[in-house]
Backbone as ProteinMPNN parsed JSONL, in Angstrom:
{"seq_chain_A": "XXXXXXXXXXXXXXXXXXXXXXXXXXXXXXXXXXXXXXXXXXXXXXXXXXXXXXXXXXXXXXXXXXXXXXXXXXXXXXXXXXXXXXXXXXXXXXXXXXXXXXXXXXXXXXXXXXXXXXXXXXXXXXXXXXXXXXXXXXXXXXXXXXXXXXXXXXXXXXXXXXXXXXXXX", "coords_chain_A": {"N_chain_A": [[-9.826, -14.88, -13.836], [-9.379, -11.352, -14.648], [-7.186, -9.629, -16.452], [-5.837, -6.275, -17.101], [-3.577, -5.174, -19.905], [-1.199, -3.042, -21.041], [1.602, -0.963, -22.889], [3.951, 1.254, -22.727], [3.644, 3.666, -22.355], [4.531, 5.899, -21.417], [4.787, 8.103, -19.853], [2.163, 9.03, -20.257], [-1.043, 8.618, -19.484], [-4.342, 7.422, -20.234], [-7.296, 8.698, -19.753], [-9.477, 6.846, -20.121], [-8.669, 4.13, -19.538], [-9.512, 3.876, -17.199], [-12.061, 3.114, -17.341], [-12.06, 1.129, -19.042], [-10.572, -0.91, -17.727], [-12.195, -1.664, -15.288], [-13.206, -3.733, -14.269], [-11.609, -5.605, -14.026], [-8.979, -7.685, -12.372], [-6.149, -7.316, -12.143], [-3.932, -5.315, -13.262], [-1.524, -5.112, -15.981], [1.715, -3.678, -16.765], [3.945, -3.355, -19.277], [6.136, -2.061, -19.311], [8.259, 1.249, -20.582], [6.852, 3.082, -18.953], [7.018, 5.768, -18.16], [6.952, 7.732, -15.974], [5.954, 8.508, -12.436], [3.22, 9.295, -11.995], [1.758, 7.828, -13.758], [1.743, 5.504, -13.126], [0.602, 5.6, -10.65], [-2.079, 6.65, -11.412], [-2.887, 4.275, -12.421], [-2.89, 2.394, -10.233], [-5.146, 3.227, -8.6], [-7.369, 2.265, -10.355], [-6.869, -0.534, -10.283], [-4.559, -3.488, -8.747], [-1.082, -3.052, -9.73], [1.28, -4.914, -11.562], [4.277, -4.513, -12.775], [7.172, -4.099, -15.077], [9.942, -2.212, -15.74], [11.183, 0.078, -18.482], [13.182, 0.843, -21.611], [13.243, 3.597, -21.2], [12.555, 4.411, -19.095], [12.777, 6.081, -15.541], [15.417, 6.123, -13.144], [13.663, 6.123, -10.617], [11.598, 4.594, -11.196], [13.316, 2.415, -12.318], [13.683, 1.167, -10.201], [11.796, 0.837, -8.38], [10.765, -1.361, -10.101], [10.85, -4.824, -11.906], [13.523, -5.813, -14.411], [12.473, -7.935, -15.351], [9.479, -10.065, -14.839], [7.692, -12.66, -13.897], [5.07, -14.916, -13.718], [2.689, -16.603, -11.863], [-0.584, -17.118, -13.014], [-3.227, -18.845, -12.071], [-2.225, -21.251, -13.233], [-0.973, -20.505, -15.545], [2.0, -19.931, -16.845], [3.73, -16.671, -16.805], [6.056, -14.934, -18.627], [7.116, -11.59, -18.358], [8.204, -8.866, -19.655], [10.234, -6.125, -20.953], [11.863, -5.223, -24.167], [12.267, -7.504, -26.211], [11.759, -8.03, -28.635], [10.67, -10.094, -31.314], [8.948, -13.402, -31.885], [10.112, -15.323, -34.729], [12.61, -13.756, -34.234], [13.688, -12.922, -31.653], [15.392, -11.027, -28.95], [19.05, -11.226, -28.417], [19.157, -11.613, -25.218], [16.707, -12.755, -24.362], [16.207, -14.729, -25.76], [18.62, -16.554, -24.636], [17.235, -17.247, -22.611], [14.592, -18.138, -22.923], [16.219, -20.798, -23.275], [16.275, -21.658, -20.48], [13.809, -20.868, -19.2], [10.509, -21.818, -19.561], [8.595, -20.216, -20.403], [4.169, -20.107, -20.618], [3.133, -17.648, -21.978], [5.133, -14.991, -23.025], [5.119, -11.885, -22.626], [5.526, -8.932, -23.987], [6.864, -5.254, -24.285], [7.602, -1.991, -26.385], [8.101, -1.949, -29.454], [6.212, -0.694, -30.022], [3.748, -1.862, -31.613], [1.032, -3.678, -31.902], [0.666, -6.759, -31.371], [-0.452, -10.327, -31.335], [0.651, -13.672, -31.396], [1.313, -17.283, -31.932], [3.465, -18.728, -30.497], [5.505, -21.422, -32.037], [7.883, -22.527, -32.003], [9.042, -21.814, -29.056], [6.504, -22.932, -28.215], [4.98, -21.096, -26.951], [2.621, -18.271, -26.34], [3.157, -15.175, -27.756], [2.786, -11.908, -26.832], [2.217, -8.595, -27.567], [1.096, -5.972, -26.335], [1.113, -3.017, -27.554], [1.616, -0.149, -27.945], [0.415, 2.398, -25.802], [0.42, 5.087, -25.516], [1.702, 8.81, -26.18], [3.844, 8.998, -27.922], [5.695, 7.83, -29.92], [5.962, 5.977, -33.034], [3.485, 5.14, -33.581], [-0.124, 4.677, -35.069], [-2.661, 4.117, -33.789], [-3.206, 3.964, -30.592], [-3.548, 1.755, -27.964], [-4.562, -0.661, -26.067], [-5.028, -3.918, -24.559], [-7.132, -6.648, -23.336], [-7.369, -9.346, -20.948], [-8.522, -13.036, -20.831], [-7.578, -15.073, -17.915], [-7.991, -18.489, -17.478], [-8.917, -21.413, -15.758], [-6.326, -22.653, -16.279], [-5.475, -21.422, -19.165], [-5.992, -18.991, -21.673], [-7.984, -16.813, -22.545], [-10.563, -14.95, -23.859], [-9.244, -13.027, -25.134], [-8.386, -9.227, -26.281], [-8.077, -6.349, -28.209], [-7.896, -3.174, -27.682], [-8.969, -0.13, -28.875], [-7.591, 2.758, -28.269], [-7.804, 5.229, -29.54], [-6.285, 7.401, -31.866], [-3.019, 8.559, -32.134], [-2.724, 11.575, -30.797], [-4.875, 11.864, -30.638], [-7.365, 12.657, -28.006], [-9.502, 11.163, -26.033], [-12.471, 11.148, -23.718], [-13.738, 10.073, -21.13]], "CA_chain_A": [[-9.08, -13.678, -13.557], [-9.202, -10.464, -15.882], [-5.996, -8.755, -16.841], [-5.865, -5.548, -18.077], [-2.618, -4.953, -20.16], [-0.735, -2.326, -21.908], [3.337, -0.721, -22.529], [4.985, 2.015, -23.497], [2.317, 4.774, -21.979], [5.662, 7.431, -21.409], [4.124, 9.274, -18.886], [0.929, 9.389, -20.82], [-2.263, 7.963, -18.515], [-5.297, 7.695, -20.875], [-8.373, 8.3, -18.699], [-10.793, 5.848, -20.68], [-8.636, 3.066, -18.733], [-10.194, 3.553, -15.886], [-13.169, 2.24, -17.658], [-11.545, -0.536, -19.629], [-9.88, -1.809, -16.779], [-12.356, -1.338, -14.062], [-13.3, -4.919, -14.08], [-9.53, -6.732, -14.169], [-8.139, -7.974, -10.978], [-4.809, -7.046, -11.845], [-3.325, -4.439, -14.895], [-0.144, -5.221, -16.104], [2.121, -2.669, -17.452], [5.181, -4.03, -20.0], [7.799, -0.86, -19.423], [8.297, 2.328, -20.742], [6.119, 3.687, -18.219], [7.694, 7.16, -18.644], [6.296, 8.413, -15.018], [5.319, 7.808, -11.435], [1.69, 9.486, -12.013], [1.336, 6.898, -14.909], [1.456, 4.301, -11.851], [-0.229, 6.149, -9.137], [-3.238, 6.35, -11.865], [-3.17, 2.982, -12.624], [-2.898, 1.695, -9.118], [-6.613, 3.906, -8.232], [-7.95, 1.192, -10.714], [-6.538, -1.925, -9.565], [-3.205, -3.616, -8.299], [-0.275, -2.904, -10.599], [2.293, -5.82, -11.725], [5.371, -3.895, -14.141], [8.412, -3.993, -15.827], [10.684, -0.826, -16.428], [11.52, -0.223, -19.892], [14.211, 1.822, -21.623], [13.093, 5.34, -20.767], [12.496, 4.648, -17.473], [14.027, 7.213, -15.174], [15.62, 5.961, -11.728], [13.03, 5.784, -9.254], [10.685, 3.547, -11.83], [13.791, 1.118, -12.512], [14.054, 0.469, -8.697], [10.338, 0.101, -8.175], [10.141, -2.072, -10.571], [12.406, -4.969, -11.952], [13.418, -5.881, -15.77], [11.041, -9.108, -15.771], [8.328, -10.131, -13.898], [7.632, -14.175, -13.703], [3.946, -14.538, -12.713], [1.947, -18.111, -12.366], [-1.818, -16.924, -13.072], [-4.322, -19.619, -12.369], [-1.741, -22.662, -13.8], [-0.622, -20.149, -16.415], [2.909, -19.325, -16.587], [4.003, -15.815, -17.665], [6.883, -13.662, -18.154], [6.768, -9.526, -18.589], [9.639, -7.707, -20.126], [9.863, -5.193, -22.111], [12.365, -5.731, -24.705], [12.263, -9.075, -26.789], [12.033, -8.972, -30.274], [9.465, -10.901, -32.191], [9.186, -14.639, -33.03], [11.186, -15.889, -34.017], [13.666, -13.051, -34.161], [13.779, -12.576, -30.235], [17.224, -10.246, -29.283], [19.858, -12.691, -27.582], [18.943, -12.018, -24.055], [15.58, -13.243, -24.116], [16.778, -16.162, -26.601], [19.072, -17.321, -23.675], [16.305, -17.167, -21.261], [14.208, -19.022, -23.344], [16.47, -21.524, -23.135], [16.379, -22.146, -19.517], [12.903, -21.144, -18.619], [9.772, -21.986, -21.06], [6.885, -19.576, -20.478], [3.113, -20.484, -21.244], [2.665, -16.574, -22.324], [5.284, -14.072, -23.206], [4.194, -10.604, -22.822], [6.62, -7.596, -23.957], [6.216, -3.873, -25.411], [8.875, -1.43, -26.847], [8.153, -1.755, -30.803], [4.556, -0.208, -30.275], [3.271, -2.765, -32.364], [0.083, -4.325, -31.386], [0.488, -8.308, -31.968], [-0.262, -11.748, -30.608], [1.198, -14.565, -32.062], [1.506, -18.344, -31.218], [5.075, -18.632, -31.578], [5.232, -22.78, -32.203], [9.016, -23.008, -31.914], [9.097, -22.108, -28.405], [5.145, -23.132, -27.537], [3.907, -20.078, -26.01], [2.133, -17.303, -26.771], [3.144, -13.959, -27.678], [1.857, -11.03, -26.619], [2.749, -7.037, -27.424], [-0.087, -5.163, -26.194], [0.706, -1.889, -28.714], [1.77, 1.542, -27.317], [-1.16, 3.19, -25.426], [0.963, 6.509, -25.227], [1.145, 9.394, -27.04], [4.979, 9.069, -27.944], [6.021, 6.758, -31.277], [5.346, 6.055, -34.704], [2.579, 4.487, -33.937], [-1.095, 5.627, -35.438], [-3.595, 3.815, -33.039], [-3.333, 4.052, -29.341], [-3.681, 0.401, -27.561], [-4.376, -1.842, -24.615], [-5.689, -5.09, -24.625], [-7.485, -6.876, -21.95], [-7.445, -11.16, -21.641], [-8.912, -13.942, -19.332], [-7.157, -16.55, -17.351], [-9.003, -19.365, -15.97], [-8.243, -23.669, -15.797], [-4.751, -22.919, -17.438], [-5.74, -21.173, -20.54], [-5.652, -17.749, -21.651], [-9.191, -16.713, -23.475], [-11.364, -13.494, -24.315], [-8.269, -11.454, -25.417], [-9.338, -8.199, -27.045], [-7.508, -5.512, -28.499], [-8.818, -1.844, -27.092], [-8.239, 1.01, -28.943], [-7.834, 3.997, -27.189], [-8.073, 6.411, -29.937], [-5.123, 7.748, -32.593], [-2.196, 9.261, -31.117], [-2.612, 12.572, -30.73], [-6.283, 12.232, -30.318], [-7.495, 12.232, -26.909], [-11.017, 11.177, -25.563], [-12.986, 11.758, -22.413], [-14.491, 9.093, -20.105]], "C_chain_A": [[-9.01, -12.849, -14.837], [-8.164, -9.781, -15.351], [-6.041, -7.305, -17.982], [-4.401, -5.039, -18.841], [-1.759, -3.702, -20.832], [0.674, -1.772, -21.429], [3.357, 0.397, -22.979], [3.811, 3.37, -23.395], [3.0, 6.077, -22.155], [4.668, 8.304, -20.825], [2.845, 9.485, -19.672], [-0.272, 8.589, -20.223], [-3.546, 8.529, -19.744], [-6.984, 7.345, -19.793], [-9.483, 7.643, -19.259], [-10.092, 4.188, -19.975], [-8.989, 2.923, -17.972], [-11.451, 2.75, -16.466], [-13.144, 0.631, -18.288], [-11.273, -1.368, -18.379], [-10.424, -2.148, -15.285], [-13.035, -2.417, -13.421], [-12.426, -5.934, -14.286], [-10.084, -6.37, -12.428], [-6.969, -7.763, -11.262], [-4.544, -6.014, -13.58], [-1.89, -4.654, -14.549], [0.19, -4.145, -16.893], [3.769, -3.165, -17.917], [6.255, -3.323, -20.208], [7.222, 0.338, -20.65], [7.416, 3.407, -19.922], [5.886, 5.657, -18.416], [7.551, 7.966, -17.013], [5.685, 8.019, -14.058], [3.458, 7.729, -11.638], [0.969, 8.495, -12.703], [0.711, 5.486, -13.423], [0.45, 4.507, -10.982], [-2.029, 5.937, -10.023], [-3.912, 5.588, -11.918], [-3.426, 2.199, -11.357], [-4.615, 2.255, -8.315], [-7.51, 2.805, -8.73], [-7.968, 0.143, -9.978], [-5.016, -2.425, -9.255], [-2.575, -3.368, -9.931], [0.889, -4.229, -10.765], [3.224, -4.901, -13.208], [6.275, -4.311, -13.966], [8.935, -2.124, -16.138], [11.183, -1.391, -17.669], [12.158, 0.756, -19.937], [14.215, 3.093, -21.682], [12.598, 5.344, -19.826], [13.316, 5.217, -16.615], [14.432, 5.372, -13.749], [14.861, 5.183, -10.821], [12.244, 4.352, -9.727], [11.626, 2.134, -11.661], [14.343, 0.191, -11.382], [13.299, 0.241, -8.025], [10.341, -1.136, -8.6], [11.414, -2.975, -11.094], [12.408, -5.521, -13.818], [12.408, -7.161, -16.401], [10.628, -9.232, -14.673], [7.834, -11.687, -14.383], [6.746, -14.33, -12.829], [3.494, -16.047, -13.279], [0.567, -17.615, -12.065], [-2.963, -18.307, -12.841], [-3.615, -21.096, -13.621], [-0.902, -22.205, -15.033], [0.802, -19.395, -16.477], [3.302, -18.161, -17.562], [5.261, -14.721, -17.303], [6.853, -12.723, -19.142], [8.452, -9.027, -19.17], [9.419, -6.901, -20.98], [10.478, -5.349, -23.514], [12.8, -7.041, -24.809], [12.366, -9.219, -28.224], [10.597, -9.326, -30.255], [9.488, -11.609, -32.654], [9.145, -14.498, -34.335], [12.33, -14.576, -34.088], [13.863, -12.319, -32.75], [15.793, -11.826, -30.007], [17.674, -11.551, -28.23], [19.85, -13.022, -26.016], [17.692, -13.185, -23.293], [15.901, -14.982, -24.848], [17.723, -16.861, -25.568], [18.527, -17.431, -22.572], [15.326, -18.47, -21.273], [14.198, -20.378, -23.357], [16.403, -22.545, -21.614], [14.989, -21.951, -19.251], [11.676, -21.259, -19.72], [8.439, -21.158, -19.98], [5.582, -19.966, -20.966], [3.224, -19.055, -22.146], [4.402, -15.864, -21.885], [5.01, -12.26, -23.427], [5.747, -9.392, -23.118], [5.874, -6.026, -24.791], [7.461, -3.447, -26.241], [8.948, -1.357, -28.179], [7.258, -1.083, -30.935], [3.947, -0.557, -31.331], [2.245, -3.853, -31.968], [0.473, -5.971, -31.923], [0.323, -9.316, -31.108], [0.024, -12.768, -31.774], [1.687, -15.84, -31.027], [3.011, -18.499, -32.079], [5.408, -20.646, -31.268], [6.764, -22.904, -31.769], [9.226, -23.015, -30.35], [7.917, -22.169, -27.254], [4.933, -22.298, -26.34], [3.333, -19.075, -27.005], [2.785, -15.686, -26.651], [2.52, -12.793, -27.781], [2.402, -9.625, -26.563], [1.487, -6.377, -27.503], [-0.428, -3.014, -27.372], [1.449, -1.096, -27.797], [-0.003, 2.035, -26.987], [-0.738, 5.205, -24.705], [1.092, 7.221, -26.805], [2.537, 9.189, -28.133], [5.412, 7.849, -28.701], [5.595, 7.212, -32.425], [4.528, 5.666, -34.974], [1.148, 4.68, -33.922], [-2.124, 5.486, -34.62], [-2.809, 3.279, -31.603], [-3.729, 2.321, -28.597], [-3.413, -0.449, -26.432], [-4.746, -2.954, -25.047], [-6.238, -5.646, -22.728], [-7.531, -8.454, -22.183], [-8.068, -11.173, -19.689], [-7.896, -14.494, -18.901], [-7.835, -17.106, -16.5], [-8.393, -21.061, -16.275], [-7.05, -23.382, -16.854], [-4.778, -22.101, -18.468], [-6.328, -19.331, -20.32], [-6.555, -17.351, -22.84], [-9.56, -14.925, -23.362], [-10.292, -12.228, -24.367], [-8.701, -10.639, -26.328], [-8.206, -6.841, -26.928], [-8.207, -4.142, -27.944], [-8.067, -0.729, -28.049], [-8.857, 1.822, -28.235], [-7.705, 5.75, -28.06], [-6.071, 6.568, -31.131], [-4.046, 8.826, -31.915], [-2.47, 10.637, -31.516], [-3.898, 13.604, -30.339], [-6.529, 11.992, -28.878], [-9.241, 12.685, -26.432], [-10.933, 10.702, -23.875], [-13.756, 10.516, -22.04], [-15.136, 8.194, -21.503]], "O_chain_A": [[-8.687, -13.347, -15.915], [-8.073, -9.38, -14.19], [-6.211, -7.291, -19.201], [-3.932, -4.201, -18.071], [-2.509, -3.745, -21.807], [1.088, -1.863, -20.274], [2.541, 0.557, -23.887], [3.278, 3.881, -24.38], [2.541, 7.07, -22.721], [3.896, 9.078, -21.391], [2.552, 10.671, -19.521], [-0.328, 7.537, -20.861], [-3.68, 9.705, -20.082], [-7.508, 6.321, -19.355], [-10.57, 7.958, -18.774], [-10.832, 3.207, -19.898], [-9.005, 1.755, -17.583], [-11.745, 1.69, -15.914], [-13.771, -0.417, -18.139], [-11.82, -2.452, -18.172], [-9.767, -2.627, -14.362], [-13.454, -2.301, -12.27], [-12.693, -7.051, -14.728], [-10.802, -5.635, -11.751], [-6.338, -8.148, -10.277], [-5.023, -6.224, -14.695], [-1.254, -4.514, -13.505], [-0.634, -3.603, -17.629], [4.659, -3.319, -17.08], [7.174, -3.618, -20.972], [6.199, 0.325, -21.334], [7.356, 4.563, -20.34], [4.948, 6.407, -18.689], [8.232, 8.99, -16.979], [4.798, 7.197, -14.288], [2.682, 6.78, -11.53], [-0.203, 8.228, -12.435], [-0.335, 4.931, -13.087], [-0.416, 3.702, -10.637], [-2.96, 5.317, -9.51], [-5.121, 5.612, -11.685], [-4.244, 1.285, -11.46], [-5.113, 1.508, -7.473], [-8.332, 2.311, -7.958], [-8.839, -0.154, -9.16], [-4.173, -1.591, -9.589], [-3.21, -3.438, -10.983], [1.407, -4.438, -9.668], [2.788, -4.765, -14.351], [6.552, -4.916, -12.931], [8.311, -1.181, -16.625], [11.49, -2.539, -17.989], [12.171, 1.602, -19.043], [15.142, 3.721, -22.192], [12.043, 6.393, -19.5], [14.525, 5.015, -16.728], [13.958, 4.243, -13.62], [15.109, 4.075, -10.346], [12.189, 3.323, -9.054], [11.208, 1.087, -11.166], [15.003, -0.848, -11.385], [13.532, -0.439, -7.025], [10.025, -2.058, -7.849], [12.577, -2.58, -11.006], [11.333, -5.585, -14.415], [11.833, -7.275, -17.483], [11.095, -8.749, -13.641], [7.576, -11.693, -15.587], [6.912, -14.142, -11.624], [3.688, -16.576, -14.373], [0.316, -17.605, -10.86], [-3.513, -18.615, -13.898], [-4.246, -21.695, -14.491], [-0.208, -23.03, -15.627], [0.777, -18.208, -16.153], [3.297, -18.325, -18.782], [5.456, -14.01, -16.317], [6.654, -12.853, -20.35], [9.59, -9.044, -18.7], [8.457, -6.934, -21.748], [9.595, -5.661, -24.313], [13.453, -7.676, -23.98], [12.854, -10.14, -28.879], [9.679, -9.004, -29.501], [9.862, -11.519, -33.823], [8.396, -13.783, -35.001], [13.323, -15.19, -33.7], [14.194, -11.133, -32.761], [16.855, -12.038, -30.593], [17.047, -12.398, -27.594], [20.254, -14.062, -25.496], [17.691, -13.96, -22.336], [15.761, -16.085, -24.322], [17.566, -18.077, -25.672], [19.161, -17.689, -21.549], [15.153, -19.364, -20.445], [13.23, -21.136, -23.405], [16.459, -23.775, -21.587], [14.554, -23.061, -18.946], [11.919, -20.747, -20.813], [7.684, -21.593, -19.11], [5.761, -20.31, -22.134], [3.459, -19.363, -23.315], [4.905, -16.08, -20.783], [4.733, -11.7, -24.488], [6.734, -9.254, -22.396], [4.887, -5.827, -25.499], [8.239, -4.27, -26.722], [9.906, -0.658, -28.508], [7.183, -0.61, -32.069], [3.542, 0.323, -32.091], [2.703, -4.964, -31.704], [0.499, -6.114, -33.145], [0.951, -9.256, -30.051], [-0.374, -12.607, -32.928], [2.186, -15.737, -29.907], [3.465, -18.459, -33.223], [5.505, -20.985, -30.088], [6.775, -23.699, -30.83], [9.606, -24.121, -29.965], [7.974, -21.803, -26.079], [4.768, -22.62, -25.163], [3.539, -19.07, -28.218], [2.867, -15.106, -25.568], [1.746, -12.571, -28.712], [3.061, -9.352, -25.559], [0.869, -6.223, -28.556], [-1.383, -2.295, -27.666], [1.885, -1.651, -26.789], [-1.063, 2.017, -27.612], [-1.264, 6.029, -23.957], [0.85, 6.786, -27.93], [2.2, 9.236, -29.316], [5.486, 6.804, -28.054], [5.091, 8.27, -32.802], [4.221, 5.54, -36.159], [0.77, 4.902, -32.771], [-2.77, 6.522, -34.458], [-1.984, 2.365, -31.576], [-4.59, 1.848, -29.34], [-2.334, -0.836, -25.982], [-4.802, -2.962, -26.277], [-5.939, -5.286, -21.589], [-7.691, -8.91, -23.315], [-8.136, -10.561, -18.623], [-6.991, -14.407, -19.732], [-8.234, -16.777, -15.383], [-7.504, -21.495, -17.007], [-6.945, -23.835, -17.994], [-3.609, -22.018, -18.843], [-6.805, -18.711, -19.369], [-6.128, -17.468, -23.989], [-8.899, -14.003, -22.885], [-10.344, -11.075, -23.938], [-9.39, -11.099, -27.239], [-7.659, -6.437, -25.901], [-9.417, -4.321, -27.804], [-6.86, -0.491, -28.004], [-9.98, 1.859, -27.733], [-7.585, 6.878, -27.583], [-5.048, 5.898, -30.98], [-4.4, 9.8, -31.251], [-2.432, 10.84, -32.73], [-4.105, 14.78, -30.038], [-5.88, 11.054, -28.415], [-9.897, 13.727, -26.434], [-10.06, 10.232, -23.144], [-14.452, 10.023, -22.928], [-15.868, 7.22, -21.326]]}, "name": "protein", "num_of_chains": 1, "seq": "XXXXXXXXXXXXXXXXXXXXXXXXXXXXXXXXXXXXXXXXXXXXXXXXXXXXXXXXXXXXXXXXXXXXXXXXXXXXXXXXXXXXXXXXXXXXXXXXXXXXXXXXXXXXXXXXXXXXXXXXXXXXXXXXXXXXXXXXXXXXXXXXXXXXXXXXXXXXXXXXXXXXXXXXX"}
């Protein structure tokens, strides 16, 4: 199974995902969405699995719900948007932690591209970047990963260009 991932778009749809993503079976989206069209775009590709994040109006945060708890192919994963960053996770997620253990963490909201094996509570973390135009942040970013027999391979950072820059097919 290919996943195509990315957060924090804020109403910003970059039309080179259609190409990144046009071989996933599923795109995830980690909140801040900013916008239905952002969805409607994304859903032309392939199915949508989200999270609302904290500039999500209304309609988004009743589409969609604050986590998302998905078992991929043996691989357990939960979506949120706000978390922090091993180990300094904020205290909601740190009491979540406690009760449920994720293979894969996925969140956005710092627009900070990173993966990291976080050893203390053996999973993987995953912040796919900002792929909107809207932050402090200088390169644009999706990522795309496998899942197959349990395990979570060919992850790959995408840039999508520097914010402010915007390219064509």
């Amino acid at each position: 199974m290919t996943i195509g991932l990315l957060s924090d778009t804020h109403g910003f749809f970059d039309e080179t995902l259609a190409i990144h993503f046009r071989d996933c079976d599923e795109i995830w989206h980690a909140g801040d969405i900013g916008s239905r069209e952002v969805i409607d775009a994304l859903e032309k590709i392939k199915p949508v699995v989200a999270v609302f994040g904290n500039i999500d109006d209304l309609e988004l945060c009743g589409r969609y719900p604050e986590d998302q708890w998905l078992t991929r192919d043996g691989v357990n994963i939960w979506i949120t948007h706000i978390a922090g960053r091993p180990p300094g996770y904020n205290p909601r997620v740190k009491r979540m932690l406690k009760d449920r253990k994720p293979a894969v963490l996925i969140c956005g909201h710092s627009h900070i591209c990173e993966v990291k094996k976080d050893e203390s509570n053996q999973l993987l973390f995953i912040n796919p970047g900002a792929a909107g135009q809207q932050g402090f942040h200088a390169m644009r970013t999706a990522m795309r990963l496998e899942i197959a027999s349990g395990k979570i391979s060919k992850l790959e950072v995408i840039e999508l260009g520097k914010r402010g820059m915007i390219r064509k097919g």
